[in-house]
N, C-alpha and C positions, 0 to 999 in steps of 0.2 A: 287205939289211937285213931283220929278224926283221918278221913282221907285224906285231906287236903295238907295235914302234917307229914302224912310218907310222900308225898310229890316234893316239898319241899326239902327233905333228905334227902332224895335220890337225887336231886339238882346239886345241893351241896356237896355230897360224897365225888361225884365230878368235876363239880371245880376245884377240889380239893388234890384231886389224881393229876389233874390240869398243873396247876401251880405244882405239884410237887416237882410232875417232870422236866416244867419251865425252870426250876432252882435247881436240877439235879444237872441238865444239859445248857445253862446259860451258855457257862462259855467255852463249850465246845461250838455254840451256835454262832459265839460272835470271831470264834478263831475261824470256821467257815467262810463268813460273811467278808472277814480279813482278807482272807487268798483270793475270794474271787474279786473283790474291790483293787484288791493290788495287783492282782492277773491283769484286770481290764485299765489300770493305771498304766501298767507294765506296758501293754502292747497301742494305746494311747500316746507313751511317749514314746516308745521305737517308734510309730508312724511318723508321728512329728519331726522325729529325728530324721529320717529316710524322706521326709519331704524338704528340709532345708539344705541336705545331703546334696538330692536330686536338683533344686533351684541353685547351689552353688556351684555346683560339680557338673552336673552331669545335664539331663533333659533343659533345668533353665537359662544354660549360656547357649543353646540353641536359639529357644525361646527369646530370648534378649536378644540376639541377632535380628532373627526374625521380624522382631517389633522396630527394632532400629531401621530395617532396611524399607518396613511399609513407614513409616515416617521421616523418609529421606526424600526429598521432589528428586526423580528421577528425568524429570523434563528438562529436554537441551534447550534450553531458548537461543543459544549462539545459532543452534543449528535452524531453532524456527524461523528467527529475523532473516538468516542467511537466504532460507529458502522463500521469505515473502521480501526481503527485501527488492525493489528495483532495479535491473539491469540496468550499466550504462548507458549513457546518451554516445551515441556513434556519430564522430564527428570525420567528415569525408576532408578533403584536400581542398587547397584553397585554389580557384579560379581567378585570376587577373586580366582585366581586359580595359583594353585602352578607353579612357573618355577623353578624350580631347588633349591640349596642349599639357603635359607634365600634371594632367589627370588618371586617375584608376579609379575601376570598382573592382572591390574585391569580391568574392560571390565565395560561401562555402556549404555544405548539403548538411544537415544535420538531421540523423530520427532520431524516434522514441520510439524503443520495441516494447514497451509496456502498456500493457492494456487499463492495468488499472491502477496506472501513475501517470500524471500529467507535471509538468517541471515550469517551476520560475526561475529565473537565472537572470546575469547581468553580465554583458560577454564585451568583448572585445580582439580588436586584431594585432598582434606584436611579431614582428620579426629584427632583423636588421635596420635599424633606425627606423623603427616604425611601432606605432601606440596610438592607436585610434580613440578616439574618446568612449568611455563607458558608457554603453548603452543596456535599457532594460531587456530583457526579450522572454517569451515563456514558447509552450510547444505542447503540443496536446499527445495525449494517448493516440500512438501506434500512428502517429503524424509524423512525414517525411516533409519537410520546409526549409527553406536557402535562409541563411542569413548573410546579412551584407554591408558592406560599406561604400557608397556610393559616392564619386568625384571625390577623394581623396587626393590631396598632392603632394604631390612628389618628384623631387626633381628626377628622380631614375626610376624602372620598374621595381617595384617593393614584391619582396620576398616575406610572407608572413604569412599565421597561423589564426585560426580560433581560438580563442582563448575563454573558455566558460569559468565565471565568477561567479562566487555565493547564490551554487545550487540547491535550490530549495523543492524536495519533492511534496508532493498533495499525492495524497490518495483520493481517488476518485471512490466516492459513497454512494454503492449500487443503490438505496433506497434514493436518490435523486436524479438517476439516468433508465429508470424504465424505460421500455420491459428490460434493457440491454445496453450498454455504453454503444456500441455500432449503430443500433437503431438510431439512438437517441442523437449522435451526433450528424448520424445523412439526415435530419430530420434540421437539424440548423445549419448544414454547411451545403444544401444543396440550393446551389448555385450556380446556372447554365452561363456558359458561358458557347457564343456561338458569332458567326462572321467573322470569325480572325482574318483581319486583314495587315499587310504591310506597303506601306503607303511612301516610295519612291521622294525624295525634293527633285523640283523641275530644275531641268540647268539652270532657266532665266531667273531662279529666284536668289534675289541677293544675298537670301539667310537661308543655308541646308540646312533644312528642318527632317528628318525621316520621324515618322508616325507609324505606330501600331494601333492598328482600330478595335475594335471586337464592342459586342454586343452582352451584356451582362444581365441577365431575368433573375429575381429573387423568387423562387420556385419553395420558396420553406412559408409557414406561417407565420414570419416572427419579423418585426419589424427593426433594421440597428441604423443608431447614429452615426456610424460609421464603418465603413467595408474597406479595407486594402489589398489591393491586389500586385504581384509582383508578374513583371514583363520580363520575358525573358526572349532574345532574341537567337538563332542560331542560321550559321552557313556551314550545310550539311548535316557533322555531328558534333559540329564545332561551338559552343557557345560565344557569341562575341559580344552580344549586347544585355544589359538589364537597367533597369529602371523600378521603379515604385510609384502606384497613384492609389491616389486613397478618393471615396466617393464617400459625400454624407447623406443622411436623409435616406436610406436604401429601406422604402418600404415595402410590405410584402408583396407577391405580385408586381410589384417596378420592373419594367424593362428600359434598362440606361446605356445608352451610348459612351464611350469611354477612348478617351485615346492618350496612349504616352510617346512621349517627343525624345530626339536626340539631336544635339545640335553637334555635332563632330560627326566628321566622315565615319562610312560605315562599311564594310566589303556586302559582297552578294549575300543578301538574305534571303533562306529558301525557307524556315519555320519559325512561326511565334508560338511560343508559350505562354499561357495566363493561366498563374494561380494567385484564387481567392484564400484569404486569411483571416478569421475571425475568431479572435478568444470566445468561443462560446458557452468560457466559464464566468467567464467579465459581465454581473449586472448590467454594469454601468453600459455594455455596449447595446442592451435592449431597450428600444420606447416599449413603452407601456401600452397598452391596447387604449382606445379611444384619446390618444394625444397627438 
């Protein structure tokens, strides 16, 4: 026999022993295959099992807690507003001082302890038959200023209050008061005032006129259409007299003479007071450079 015929035997008698033993062990090989397919079935669905277990039972109502409580806003805003909200406006006792025949002014102190609120408001004075007419009035950050009502009458001394109406706060917006709300406002409110004087009526004069003088320098950069300044008169630590003058045209650098009158008698005057008042949130109260 050619070689190439016994190579081709000895390959066949092999595949032959091949197949035999593949027929003789099928299925025991596929009863094997069986157990370990259904073993790894087996422990495939107990995990399954012990993880729906664990998510209903046990570690996932943790877990559900847990995600509820990071998706709950824990932020108090009652208590945020509370604590940016603006302190009241402190309204002082009202001052009554005679102006003449069955005349008053009334005078009352009010601040603003907030630094970074400034308040518009519409105020008035009411007590016992008394109701002054409504007037506007605002008051700047951490500004102490008298409001007033002046020659009111009355046949009898009036017993009455401040009465602040439709308070309206602003927040004051640091990117518009560089470097500093303080800075920013001695930089428009200073305003010298100097020669306080108090200026006596002569006997011989037929009309008792008493005058407070002073001398008023715009020491700021900024030029306003208008400046108000309130007079306040005292004998000793008494307050007895007030008035209001307002000056227009008050350019920067101006030094203006200024005086307020009082035509009713007056007792010993021993100090004047003068404060300047300027909304120096008010456009409108700035000219414009080169006008």
């Amino acid at each position: 026999m050619p070689p190439d015929d016994l190579t081709e035997e000895k390959l066949s008698e092999k595949e032959l022993k091949w197949g035999y033993w593949w027929v003789t062990h099928k299925a025991q090989i596929r009863r094997i295959f069986s157990v370990i397919l259904g073993f790894v079935a087996g422990v495939l669905l107990l995990y399954g099992m012990y993880g729906f277990v664990d998510w209903f039972l046990l570690s996932g109502v943790q877990e559900r807690s847990s995600i509820g409580l990071l998706t709950r806003n824990w932020t108090d805003f009652g208590f945020f507003r509370a604590a940016t909200a603006p302190q009241d406006l402190q309204v002082g006792g009202t001052t009554v001082l005679a102006a003449g025949t069955k005349r008053y002014d009334l005078v009352t102190q009010l601040s603003n302890p907030n630094e970074r609120w400034r308040a518009e408001f519409d105020y008035q004075f009411l007590g016992a038959g008394v109701a002054t007419k409504v007037k506007s009035g605002h008051i700047l950050p951490l500004e102490t200023r008298l409001m007033h009502e002046l020659g009111m009458e009355s046949e009898s001394r009036p017993a009455a209050t401040l009465e602040i109406l439709d308070l309206r706060w602003k927040r004051v917006n640091l990117h518009d008061v560089q470097p500093d709300y303080r800075s920013w406002a001695e930089a428009r409110l200073d305003i010298d005032i100097t020669d306080v004087e108090f200026v006596k009526p002569e006997p011989v004069d037929p009309l008792q006129v008493s005058r407070a003088r002073f001398i008023a320098t715009n020491d700021t950069a900024f030029s306003y259409y208008s400046v108000g300044f309130t007079v306040l008169l005292y004998s000793g630590s008494r307050m007895t007299g007030a008035n209001k003058v307002t000056i227009s045209d008050f350019r920067a650098g101006d030094r203006r003479e200024v005086e307020a009158s009082w035509f009713h008698t007056l007792p010993e005057i021993t100090r004047v007071e003068v404060r300047p008042e300027i909304n120096i949130f008010d456009e409108r109260l700035y000219i414009p450079p080169g006008r």
